[in-house]
C-alpha positions in Angstrom: 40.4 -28.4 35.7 38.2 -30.8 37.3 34.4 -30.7 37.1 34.1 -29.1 40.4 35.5 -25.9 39.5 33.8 -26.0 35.8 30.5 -23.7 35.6 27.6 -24.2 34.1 24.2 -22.9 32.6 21.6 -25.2 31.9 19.8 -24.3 28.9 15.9 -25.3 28.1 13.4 -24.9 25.1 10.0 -25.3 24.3 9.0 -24.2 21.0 5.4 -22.3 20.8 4.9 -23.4 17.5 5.3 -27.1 17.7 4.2 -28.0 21.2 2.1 -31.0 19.7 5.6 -32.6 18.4 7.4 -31.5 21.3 8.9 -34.9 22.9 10.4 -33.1 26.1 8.2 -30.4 28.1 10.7 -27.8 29.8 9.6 -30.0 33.3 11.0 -33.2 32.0 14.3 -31.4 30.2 15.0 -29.7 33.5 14.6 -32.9 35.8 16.7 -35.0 33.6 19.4 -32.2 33.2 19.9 -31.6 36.8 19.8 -35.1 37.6 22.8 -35.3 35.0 24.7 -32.4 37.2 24.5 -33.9 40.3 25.7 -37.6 39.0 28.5 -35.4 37.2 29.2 -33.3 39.8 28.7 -29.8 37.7 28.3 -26.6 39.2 24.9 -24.9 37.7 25.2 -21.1 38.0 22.0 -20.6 36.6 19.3 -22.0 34.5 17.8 -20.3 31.2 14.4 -21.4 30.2 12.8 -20.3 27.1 9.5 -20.7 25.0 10.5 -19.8 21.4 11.3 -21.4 18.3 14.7 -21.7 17.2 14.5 -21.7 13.5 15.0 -17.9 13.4 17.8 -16.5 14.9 17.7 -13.5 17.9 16.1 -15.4 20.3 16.5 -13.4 24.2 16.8 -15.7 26.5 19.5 -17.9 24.1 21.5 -14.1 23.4 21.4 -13.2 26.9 23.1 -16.6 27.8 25.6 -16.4 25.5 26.6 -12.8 26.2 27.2 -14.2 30.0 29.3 -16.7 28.8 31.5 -14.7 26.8 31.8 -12.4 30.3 33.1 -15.6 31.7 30.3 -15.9 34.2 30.5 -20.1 32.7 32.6 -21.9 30.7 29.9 -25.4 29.8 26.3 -25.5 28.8 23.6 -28.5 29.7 20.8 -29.3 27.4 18.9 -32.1 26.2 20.2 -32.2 22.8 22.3 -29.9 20.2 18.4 -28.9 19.0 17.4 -27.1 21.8 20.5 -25.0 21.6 20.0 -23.9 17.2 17.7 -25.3 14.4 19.6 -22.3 12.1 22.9 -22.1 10.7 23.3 -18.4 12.4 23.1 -19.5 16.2 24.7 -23.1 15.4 27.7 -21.4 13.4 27.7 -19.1 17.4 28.4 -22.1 19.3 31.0 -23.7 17.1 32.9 -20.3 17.1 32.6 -19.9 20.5 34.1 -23.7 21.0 36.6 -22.7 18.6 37.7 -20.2 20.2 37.5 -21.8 23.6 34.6 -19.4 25.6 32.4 -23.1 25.7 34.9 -25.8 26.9 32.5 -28.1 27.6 29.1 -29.0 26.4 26.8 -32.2 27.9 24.0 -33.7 26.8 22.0 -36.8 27.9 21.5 -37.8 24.5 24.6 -36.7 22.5 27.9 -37.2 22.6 30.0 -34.3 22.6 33.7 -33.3 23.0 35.9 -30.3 22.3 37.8 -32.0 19.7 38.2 -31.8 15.8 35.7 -34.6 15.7 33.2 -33.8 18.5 33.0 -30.3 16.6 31.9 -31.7 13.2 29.7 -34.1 14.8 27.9 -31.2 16.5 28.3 -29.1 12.9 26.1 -32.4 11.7 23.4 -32.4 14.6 22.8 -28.6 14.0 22.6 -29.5 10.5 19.9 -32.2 11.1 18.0 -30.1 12.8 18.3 -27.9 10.4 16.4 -29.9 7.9 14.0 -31.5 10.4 12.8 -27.8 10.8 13.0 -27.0 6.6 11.3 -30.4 6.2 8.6 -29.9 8.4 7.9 -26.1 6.7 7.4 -27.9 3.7 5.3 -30.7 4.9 3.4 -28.3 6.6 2.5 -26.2 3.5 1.8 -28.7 1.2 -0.7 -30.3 3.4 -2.2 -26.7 3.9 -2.3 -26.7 0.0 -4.1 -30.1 -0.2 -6.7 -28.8 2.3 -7.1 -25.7 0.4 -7.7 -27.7 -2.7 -10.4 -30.0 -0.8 -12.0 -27.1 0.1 -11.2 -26.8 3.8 -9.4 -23.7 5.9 -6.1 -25.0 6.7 -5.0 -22.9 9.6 -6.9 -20.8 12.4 -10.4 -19.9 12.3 -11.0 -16.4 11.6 -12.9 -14.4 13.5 -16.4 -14.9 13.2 -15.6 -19.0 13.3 -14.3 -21.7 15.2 -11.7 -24.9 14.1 -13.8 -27.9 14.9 -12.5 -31.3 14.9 -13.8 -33.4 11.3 -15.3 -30.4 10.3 -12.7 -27.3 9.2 -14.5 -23.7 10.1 -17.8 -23.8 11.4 -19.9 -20.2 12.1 -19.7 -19.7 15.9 -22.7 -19.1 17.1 -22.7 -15.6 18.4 -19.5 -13.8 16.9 -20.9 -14.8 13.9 -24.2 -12.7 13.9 -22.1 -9.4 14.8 -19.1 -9.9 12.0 -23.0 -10.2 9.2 -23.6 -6.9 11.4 -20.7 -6.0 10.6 -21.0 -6.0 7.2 -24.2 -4.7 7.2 -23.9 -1.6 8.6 -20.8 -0.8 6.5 -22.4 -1.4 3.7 -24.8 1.3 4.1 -22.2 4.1 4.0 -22.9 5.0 6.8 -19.9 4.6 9.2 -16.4 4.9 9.0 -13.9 2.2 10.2 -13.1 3.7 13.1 -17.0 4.1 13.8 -17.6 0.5 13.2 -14.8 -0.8 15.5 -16.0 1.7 18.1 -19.4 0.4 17.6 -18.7 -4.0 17.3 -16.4 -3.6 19.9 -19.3 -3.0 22.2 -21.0 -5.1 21.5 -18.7 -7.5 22.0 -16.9 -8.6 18.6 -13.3 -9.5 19.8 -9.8 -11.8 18.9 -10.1 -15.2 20.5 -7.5 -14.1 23.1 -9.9 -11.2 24.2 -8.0 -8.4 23.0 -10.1 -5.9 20.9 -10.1 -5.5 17.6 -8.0 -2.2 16.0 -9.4 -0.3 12.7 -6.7 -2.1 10.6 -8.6 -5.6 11.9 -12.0 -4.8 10.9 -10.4 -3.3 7.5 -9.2 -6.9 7.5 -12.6 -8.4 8.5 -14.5 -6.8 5.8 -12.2 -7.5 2.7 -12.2 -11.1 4.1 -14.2 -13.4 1.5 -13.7 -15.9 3.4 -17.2 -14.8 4.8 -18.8 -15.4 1.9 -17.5 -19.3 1.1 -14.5 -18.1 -0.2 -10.9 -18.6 0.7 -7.9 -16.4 -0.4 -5.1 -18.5 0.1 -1.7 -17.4 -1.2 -3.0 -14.9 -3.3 -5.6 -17.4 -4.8 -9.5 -18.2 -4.1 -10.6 -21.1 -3.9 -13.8 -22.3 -3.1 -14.7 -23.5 0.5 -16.6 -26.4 2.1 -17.8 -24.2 5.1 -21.1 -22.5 6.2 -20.7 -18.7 4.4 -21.8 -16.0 7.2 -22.7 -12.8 4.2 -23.9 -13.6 0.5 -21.4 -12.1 -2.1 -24.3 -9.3 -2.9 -23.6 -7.7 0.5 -19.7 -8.2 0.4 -19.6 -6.6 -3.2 -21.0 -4.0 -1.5 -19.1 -3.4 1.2 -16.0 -3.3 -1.6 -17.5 -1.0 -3.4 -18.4 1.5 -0.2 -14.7 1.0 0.9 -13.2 1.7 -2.6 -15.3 5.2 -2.7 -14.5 5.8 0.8 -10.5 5.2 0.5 -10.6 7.8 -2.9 -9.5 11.3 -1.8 -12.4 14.1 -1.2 -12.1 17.4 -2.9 -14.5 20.3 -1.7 -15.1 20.8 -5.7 -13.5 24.2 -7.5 -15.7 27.1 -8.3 -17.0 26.9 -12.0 -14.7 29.9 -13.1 -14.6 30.7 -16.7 -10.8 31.6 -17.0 -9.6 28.7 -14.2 -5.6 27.7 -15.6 -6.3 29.8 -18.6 -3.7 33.0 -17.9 -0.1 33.5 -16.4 1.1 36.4 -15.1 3.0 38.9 -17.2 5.7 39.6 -14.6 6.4 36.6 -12.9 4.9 33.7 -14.8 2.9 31.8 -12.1 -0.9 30.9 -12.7 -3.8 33.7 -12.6 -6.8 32.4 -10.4 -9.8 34.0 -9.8 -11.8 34.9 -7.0 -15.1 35.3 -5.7 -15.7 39.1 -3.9 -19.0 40.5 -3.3 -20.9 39.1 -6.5 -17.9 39.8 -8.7 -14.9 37.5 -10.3 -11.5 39.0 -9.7 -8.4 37.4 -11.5 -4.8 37.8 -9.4 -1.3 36.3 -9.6 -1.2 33.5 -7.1 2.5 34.8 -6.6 4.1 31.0 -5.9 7.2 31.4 -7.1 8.7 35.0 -6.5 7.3 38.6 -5.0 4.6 39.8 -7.5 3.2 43.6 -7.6 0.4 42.8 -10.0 -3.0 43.9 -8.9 -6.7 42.1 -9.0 -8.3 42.8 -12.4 -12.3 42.3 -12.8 -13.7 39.1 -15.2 -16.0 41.6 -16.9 -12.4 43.8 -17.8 -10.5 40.9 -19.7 -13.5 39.5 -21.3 -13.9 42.4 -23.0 -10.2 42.4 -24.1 -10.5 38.9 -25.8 -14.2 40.2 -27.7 -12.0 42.6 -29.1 -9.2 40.2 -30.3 -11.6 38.1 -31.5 -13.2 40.1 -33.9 -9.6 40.8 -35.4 -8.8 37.0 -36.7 -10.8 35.1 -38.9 -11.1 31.4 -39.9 -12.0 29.7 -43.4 -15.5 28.5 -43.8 -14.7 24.8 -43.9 -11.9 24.9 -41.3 -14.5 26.1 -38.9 -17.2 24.0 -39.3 -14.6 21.3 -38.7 -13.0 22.8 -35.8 -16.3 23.2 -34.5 -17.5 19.6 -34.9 -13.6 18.3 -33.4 -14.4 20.3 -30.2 -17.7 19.1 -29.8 -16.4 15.3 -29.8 -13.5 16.5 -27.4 -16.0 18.0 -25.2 -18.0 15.3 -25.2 -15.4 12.6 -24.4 -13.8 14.8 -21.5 -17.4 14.8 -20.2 -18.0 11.1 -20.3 -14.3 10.8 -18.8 -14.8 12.8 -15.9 -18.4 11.5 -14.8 -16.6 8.3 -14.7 -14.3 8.7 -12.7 -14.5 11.8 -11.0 -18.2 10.9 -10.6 -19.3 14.9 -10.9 -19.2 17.4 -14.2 -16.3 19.2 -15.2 -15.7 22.5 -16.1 -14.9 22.9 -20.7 -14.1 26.3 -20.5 -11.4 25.7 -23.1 -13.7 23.7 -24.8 -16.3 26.8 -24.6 -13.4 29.5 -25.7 -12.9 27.7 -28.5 -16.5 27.4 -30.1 -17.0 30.9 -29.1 -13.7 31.8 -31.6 -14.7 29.6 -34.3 -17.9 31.0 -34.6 -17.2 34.6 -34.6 -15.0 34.3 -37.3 -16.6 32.1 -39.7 -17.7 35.1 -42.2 -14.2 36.3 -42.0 -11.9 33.7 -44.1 -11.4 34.8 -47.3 -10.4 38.4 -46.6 -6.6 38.0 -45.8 -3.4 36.3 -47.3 -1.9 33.1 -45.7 0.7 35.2 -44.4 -1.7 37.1 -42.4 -3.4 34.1 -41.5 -0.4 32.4 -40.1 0.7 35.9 -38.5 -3.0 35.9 -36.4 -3.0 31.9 -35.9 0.6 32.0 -34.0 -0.7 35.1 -32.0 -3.8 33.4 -30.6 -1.2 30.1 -30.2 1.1 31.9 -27.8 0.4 32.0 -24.0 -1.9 34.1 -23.0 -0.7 36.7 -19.8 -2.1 39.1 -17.8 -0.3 42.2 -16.8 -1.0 45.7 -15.5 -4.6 44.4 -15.9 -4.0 44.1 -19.8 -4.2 41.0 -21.5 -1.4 40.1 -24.3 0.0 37.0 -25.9 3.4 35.8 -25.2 5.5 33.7 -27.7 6.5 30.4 -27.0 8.1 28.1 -29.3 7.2 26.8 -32.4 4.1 27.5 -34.1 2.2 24.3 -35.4 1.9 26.6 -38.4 5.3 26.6 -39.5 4.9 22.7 -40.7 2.9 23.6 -44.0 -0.3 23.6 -42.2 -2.0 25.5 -44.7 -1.3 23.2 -47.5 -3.1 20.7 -46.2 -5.9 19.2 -43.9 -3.5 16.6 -43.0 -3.1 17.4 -39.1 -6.3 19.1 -38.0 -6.7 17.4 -34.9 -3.7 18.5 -33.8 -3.8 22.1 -34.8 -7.0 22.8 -33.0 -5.7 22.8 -29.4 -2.7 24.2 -30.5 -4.3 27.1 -32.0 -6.7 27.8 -29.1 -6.0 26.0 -25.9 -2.8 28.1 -25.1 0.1 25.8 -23.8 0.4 26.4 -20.0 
């Protein structure tokens, strides 16, 4: 098969990413190929140009060339050099298989030597290879003289928004974007504004990327946990302290952190204050009792989750009378309930400091409440019954407290805390005080 009836596509890259480095612009690789087609007498059936690095595979223009050839459409490829065809072992593994297995007869270069031969495929294996490394190398390079700068204090790669890269100098504050990112930050700070209000807002006023696209939400979330802004530098998951102009102090980006940290927790409308909230479950089918408000009164129901439920609203008033009355049936030692009583207050207190922390609001203690209200009807009561009875009445007021046919009972469950010798010592107090009272649920 003479040249003449051989067809070829002629293949050129530009990569985006090193265009300063680049020693060939596409102009001068297609001007030299096709001046090396006509003195060879090559048939060109088309020419593929394409402005991508090659150090990751799945490039389109490079696929869609390869997928022709494998249709037969050509049998030879013309490019500069084996670079411009793979800098990764993926696409330059492609091209020896497809050598190998004879879809690319012919491959010319006007600076490489190549020929379909046991030799002229492990010399191409070695080219791919080089530029392999030249590409790993230059990663490399390129990241530890980002680190340097970093160290010395300088931003090592594009100007955020809000700055510009001048020559000598790293980042420097551009003169308008500048004023509206500290605006930025400003008016979130006040609480005010949501992202989305803040993006609507900035991005009429004119705050955009340097290409003149506008920003989105996620880039202004972006902007304003940025400390970059401030003198700052997160680089790599470190901060480091920069030689640039800072735009916002650290007071008003501190605040802006804090406003988006309490903005980003979830918002609950806040539950009722009901006495009996999580307290009950239902006698016939075991889910939760909740209460309700209607007309002035508290009504407790079955919330009926897991199966049908024929239980009917009971008033407040109805099953707070019912646990006066088993109240005044158990009694307490003396000491045990000035104990108990002095336990719940520091567990009251500490759940109380706990949620105003973090739940910045006050939370309900009505098992807290329940408890004091026992202890202290029964403190006269203690030394009129036998152990037995005690521990009898202490697992009853232990069990689970239900609600059924409007009547409230205790239901077993488990192992009393009792049954471990409790009355022979003061040994486990603390934990015997919620087990008593704060039925398990």
């Amino acid at each position: 098969m003479n040249n003449q009836t051989k067809k070829f596509f002629i293949y050129t890259r530009k990569s985006t990413d090193d265009k300063d480095r680049q020693v060939r612009s596409i102009s001068d690789q297609l001007s030299e190929l096709k001046e090396l087609a006509l003195k060879e007498q090559l048939e060109v059936v088309d020419v593929f140009v394409e402005k991508q690095t090659a150090k990751i595979p799945g490039r389109p223009v490079f696929n869609e060339m390869v997928e022709r050839m494998e249709k037969g459409e050509a049998s030879g490829i013309l490019a500069w050099h084996p670079d411009r065809l793979a800098r990764n072992s993926v696409d330059g593994g492609k091209i020896i298989y497809l050598v190998d297995t004879g879809v690319i007869v012919e491959m010319k270069f006007p600076t490489f030597w190549f020929d379909p031969t046991p030799q002229g495929k492990f010399m191409l294996s070695i080219a791919f290879s080089q530029s392999k490394y030249y590409v790993d190398n230059l990663s490399e390079n390129i990241k530890r003289g980002h680190r340097n700068k970093v160290k010395e204090g300088i931003w090592p790669q594009m100007s955020p928004i809000g700055y510009v890269n001048e020559k000598g100098k790293g980042i420097v504050p551009h003169p308008e974007l500048s004023i509206l990112v500290k605006k930025t930050f400003e008016a979130y700070a006040t609480g005010n504004f949501t992202l989305r209000e803040v993006r609507d807002k900035f991005n009429g006023l004119g705050l955009k990327r340097k290409s003149g696209r506008e920003l989105a939400v996620s880039n202004y979330q972006k902007l304003l946990k940025n400390p970059i802004y401030t003198g700052l530098m997160r680089y790599n998951g470190e901060i480091f302290e920069g030689k640039h102009e800072p735009i916002i102090t650290k007071k008003l980006f501190d605040s802006v952190q804090e406003v988006m940290m309490r903005k980003s927790k979830p918002h609950s409308k806040g539950l009722k204050l009901f006495l009996y909230r999580g307290f009950f479950r239902c006698g016939e089918c075991g889910c939760f009792i909740t209460t309700e408000q209607q007309k002035g009164h508290h009504y407790l129901r079955c919330t009926k989750r897991k199966n049908p439920c024929e239980q009917k609203y009971v008033r407040e008033e109805l099953i707070t009378s019912q646990i006066q009355e088993e109240i005044k049936k158990v009694s307490l030692p003396l000491d045990w309930a000035n104990w108990m009583i002095a336990e719940n207050a520091k567990d009251r207190q500490s759940e109380v400091q706990s949620s105003t922390l973090f739940a910045d609001g006050i939370k309900a203690n009505n098992r807290f409440e329940l408890t004091e209200k026992f202890l202290k009807y029964n403190m006269e009561l203690a030394n009129d019954r036998t152990n037995e009875e005690n521990i009898h009445l202490f697992k009853k007021v232990g069990s689970n407290f239900q609600i059924k046919d409007r009547i409230l009972s205790h239901a077993e469950r488990g192992k009393s805390f009792l049954n471990q010798n409790f009355l022979g010592g003061m040994q486990n107090r603390r934990r015997f005080a919620p087990t008593i009272f704060l039925a398990e649920i």
